[in-house]
Wavefront OBJ file of the C-alpha trace (Angstrom):
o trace
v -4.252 -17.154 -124.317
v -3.285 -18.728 -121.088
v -3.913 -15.970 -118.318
v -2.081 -17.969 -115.856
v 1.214 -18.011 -117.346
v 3.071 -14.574 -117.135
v 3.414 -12.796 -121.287
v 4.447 -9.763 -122.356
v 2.464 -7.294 -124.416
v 4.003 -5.470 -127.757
v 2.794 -2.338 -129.157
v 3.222 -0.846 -132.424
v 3.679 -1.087 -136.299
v 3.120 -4.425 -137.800
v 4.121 -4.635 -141.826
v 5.835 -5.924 -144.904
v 9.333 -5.118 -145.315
v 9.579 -5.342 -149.202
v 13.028 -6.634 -149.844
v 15.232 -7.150 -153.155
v 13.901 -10.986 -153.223
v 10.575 -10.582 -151.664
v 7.971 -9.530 -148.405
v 8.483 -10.618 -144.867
v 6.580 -9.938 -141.716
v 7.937 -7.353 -140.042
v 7.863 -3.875 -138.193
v 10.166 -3.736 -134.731
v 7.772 -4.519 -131.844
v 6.183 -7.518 -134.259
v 9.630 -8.959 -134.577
v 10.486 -8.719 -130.634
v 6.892 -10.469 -130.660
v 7.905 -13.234 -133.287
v 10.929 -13.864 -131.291
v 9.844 -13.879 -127.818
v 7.182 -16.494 -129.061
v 10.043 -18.829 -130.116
v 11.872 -18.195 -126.526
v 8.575 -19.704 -125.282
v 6.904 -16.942 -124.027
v 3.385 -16.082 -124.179
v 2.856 -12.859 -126.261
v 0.338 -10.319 -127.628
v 0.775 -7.552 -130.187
v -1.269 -4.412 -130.738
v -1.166 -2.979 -133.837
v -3.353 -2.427 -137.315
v -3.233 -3.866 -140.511
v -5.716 -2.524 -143.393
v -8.390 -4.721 -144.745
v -6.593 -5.257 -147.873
v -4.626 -8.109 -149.742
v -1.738 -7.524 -148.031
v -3.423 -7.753 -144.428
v -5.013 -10.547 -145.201
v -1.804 -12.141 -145.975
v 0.312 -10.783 -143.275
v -2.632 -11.908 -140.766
v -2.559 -15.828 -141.969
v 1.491 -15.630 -141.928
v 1.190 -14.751 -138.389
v -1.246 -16.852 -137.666
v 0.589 -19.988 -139.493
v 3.291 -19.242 -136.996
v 1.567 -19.546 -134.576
v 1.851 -16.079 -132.637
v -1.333 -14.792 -131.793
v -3.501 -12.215 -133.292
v -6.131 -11.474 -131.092
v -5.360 -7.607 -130.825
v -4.346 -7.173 -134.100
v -6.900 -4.867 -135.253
v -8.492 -3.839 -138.949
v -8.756 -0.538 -140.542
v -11.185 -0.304 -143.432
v -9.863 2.744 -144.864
v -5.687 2.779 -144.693
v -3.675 0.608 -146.247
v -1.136 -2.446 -144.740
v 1.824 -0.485 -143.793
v 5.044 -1.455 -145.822
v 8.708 -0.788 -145.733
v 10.750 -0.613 -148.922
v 14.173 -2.346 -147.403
v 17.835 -2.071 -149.123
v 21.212 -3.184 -148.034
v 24.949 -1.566 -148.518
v 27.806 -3.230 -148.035
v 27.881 -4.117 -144.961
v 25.014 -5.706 -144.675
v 22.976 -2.595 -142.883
v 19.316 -2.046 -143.960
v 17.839 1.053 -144.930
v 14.307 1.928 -144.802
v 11.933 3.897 -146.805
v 8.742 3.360 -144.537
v 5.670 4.154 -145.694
v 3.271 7.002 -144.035
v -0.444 7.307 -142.985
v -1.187 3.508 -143.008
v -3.142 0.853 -140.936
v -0.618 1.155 -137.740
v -0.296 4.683 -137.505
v -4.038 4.267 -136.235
v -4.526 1.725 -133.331
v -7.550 2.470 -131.208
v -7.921 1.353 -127.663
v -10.493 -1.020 -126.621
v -11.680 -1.648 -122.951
v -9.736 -5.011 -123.392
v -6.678 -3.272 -123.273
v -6.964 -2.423 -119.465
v -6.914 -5.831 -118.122
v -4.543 -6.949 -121.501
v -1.992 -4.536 -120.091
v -2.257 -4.475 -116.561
v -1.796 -8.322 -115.816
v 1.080 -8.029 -118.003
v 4.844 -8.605 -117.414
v 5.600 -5.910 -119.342
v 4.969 -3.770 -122.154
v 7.441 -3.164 -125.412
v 6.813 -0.297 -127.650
v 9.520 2.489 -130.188
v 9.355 5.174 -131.127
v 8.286 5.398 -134.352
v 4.857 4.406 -133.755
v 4.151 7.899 -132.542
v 4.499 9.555 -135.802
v 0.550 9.791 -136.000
v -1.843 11.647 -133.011
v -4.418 8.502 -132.730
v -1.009 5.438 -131.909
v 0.297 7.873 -130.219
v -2.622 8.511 -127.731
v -3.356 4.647 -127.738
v 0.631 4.150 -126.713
v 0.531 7.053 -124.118
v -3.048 5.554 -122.144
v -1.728 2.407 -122.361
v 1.822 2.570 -120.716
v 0.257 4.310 -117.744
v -1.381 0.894 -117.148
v 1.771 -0.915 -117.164
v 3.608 -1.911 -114.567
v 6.851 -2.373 -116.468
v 7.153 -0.255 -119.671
v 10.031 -1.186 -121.898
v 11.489 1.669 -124.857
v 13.561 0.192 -127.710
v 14.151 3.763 -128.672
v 14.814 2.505 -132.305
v 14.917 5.976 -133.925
v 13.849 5.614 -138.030
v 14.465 9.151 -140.013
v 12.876 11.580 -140.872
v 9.776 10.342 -137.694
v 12.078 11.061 -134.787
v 9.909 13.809 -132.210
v 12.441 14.479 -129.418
v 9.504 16.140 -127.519
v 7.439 12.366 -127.653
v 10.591 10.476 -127.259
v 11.493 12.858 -123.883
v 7.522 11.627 -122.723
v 8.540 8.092 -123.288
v 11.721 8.069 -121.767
v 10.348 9.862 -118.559
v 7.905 6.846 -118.462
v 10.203 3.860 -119.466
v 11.376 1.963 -116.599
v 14.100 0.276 -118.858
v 15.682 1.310 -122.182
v 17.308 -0.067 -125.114
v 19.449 2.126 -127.577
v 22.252 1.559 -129.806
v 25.443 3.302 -129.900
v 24.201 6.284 -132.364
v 20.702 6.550 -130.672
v 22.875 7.345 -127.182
v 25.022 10.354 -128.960
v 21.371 11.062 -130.949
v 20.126 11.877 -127.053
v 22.851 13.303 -125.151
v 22.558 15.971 -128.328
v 18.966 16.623 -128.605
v 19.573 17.563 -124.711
v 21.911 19.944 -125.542
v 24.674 17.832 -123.634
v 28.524 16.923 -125.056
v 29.228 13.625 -125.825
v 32.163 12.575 -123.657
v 31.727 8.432 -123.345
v 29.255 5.775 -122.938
v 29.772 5.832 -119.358
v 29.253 9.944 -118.731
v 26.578 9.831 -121.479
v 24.234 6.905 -120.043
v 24.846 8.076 -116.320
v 23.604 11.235 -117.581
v 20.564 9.811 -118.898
v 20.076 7.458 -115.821
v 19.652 10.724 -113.958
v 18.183 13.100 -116.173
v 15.121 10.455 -116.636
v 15.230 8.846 -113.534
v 15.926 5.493 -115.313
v 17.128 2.507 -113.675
v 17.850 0.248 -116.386
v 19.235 0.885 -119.898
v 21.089 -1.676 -122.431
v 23.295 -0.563 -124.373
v 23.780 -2.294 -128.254
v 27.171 -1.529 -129.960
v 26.897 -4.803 -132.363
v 30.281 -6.268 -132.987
v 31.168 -4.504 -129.931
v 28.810 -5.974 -127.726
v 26.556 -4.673 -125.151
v 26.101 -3.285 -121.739
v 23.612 -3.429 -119.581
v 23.535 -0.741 -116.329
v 21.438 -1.268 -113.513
v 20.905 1.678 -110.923
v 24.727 2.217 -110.161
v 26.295 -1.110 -111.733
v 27.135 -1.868 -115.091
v 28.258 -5.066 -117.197
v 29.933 -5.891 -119.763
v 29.428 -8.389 -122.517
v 31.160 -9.108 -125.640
v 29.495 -10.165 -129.271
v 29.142 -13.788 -130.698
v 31.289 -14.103 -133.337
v 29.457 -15.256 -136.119
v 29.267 -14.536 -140.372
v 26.480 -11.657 -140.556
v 23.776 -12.439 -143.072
v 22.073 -9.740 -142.422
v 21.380 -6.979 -140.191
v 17.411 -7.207 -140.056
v 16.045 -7.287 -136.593
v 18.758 -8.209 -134.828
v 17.974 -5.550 -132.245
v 14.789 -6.477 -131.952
v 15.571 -10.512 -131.411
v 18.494 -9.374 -129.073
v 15.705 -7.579 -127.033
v 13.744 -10.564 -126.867
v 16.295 -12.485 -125.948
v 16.999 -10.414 -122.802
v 13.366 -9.872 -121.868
v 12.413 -13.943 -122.074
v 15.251 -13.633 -119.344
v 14.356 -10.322 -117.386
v 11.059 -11.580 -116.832
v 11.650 -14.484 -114.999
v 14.315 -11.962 -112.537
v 17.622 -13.978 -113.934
v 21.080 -12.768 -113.109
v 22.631 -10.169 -115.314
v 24.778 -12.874 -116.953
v 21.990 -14.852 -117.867
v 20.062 -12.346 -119.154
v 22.876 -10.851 -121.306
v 24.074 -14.158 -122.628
v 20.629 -14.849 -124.022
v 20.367 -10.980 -125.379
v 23.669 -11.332 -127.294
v 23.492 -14.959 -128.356
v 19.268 -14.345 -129.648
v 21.037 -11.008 -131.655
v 23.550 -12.763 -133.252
v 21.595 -16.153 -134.076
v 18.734 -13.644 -136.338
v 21.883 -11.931 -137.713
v 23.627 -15.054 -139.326
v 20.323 -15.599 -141.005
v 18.230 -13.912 -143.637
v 15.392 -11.293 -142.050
v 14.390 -10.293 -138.555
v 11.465 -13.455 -138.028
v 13.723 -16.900 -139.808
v 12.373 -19.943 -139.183
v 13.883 -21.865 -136.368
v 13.182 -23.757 -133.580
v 14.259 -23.283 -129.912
v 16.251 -26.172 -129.964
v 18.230 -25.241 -133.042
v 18.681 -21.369 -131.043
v 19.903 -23.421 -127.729
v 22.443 -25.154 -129.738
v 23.361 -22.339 -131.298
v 24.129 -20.272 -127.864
v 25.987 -22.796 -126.585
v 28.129 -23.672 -129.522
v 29.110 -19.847 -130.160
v 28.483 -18.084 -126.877
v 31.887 -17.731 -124.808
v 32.547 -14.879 -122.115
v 32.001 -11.521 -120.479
v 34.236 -9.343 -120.744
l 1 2 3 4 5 6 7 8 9 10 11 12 13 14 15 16 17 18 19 20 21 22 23 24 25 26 27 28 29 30 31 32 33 34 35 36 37 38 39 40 41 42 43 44 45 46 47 48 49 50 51 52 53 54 55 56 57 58 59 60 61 62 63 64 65 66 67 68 69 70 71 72 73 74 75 76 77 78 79 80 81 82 83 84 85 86 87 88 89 90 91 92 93 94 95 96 97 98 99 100 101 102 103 104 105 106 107 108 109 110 111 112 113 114 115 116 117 118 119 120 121 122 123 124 125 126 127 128 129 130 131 132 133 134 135 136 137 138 139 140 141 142 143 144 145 146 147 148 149 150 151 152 153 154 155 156 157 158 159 160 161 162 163 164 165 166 167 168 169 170 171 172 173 174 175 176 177 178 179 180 181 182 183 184 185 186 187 188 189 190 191 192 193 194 195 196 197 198 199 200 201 202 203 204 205 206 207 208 209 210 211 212 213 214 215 216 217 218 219 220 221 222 223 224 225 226 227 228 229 230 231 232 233 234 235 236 237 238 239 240 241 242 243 244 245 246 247 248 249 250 251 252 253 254 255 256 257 258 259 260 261 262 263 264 265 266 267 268 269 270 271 272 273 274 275 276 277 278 279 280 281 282 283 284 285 286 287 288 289 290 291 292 293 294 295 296 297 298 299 300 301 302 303
């Protein structure tokens, strides 16, 4: 990796997401990783794959991609994790994820300290703390961070208000969707009155400067200490659903990182999110050219 030039670090599960016509690479942090390597920014992923069939595979797919794997590490005893994925109608996935696998057991290694702290920043859910030993990796790790990002991405029946409340203490920006936010405001015993009430509430109660906001067709906000924008969605025929949080977040971090204006961050959030969505899975194969074309072509206004 090339030390000099700034990359953000991604931490958690790492997978196959077994679909109706096949497996794809996947797990949420991997796919913010897959896409923030196409935005062309240098990127590392913890996780843990098992030193099976399936790792073996899922390691050369990654690696023909080029994203690299140098903290990817190997359990001989659990197995590759895997997600059985199905669609309804709308084009929403469900999950059925597997339990006690590879990534529910990342270790730290004295290369993490230097890994993390040179950093821009570092991405992690949380479902990766379903398990004690991720959990303890995750929690030693974001201490050394000096900007710790929480795609809150909550996955039933692994959703540990008491862990998530740790990890939203310590994020210093958040990303939810529209469900996650009402999920919140009830676990802390709080009414749901509107997005506004609800996030300022959360600002506050967590001492949070930053949060996004996802509400899909709807767009997004973003709110930033006391101000808050607006943005609408790209218009576009959904394929499918898969990852399209996770590329939007990508989208706005290979922007965040280099301290662009709201507008410019948001416009590359939104456009990334709906680019994955009119194609098939969360990690398609595209160039940044083809993405650039895209935003252009399809991305209009603020609201």
């Amino acid at each position: 990796m090339n030390t000099n030039k700034p990359y953000i670090v991604c931490f958690g599960e790492i997978l196959w997401d077994i679909f109706p016509n096949g497996f794809r690479a996947g797990g949420a942090p991997f796919n913010v990783a897959y896409n923030l390597d196409k935005m062309g920014v240098e990127v590392q992923m913890i996780s843990k794959i098992g030193n099976d069939e399936l790792g073996k595979n899922l390691l050369t797919q990654i690696k023909n991609w080029g994203v690299s794997t140098d903290y990817i590490q190997v359990d001989d005893d659990k197995a590759t994790g895997t997600v059985m994925a199905t669609f309804d109608n709308h084009g929403e996935a469900h999950y059925d994820i597997l339990n006690n696998v590879a990534w529910d057991y990342i270790s730290t290694i004295p290369q993490h300290r230097d890994l993390i702290q040179n950093s821009e920043a570092l991405v992690f859910g949380s479902l990766i703390g379903r398990n004690e030993e991720s959990r303890k990796t995750l929690l030693e790790l974001v201490e050394l961070s000096k900007f710790r990002v929480f795609d809150v991405n909550f996955r039933p029946p692994f959703i540990d208000f008491d862990f998530i409340k740790i990890l939203l203490h310590k994020a210093h920006l958040v990303k939810m969707n529209k469900a996650e936010l009402r999920t919140i405001i009830q676990y802390l015993d709080e009414e749901y009155l509107n997005e506004e009430t609800s996030i300022r509430f959360i600002q506050q109660y967590f001492n949070l400067n930053e949060i996004v906001l996802t509400k899909g067709s709807k767009g997004a906000r973003y709110f930033v200490g006391k101000d808050s924008f607006t943005f609408s969605a790209v218009s576009i025929d959904v394929n499918d659903t898969v990852g399209s949080g996770d590329s939007f977040l990508a989208g706005f971090l290979s922007k965040r990182i280099q301290a662009k204006s709201p507008k410019e961050i948001m416009k590359q959030a939104v456009s990334l999110g709906a680019f994955i969505t009119s194609k098939s899975g969360a990690c398609p194969d595209y160039t940044y050219e083809e993405f650039r074309s895209f935003r252009e072509e399809h991305y209009t206004k603020t609201i």
